[in-house]
N, C-alpha and C positions, 0 to 999 in steps of 0.2 A: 947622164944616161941611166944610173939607175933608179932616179925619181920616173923615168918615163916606164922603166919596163915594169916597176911597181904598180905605176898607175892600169898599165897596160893589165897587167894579173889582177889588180883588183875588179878591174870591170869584165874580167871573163869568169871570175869567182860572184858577180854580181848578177850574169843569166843564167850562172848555173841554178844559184841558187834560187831566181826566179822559173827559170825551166820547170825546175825541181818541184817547185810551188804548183807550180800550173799543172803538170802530169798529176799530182795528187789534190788536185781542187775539184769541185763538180761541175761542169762543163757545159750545165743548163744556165747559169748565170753568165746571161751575153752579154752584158756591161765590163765583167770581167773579163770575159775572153778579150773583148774590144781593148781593153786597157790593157793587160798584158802583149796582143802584137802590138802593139803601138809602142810601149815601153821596149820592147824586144828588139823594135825594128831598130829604135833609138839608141839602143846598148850596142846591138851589132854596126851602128853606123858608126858609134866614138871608138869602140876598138878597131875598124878599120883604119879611121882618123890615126888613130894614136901608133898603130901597127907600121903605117907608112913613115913615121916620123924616128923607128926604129933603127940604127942602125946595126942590123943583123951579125954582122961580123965581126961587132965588137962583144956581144953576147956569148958570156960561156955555154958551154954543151951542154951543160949540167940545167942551166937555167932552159935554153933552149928545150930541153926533152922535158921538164916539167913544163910548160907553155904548150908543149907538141900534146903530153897527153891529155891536158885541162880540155881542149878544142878537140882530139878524138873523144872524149868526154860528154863534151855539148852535141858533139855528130851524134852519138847514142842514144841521149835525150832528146833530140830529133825526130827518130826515131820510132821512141818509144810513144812519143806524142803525135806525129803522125798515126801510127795504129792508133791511139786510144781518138784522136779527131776523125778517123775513119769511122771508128767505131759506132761513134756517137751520131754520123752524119746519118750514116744505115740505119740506126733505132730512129732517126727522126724520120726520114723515110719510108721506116714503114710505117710510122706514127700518122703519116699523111696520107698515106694509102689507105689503111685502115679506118679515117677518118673521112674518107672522101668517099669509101664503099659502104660507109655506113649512111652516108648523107643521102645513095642512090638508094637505099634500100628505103628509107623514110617517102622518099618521093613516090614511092610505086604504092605506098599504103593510101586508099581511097577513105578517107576519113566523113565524107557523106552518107556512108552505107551507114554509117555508128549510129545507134539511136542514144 
């Protein structure tokens, strides 16, 4: 049992610390983003995995409440990644706005009149 909740703690110490990576990486590079949910979805599926193979009641309290904060932990990186992926979505939006009112603007120039 305690090879599993090992395993179990180490792959919730493994999106932290990818979370962690990601809230501080730059969020123009969409290769990355791509690989990081992809990896993430993959981390949260094996601790699911692993989480259900647990049995709970044979787990001290002590271990239980470090596992409880690690995962309120990830909930905050969450979070805080959520804002900063809002964030980002809104500069890219105005980035297209801004680019599409600019495109209107070129169209209204009568470039025949020019000698």
């Amino acid at each position: 049992m305690y090879q599993i909740i090992s395993l179990f703690d180490e792959y919730i110490m493994k999106a932290i610390t990818t979370t962690e990576t990601m809230i501080a990486s730059d969020l123009t590079n969409n290769e990355q983003l791509t690989q990081f949910t992809d990896n993430r979805e993959r981390l949260l599926s094996i601790i699911d995995q692993i989480s259900k193979q647990i049995d709970w009641n044979s787990v001290s309290e002590e271990q239980k409440n470090d596992l409880n904060r690690k995962i309120e932990y990830i909930k905050n990186l969450d979070v805080k990644l959520l804002t900063k992926l809002q964030e980002y979505q809104e500069e890219v939006r105005r980035e297209i706005e801004q680019t599409f009112k600019q495109k209107e603007n070129i169209k209204g120039y009568n470039l025949s009149d020019v000698k």
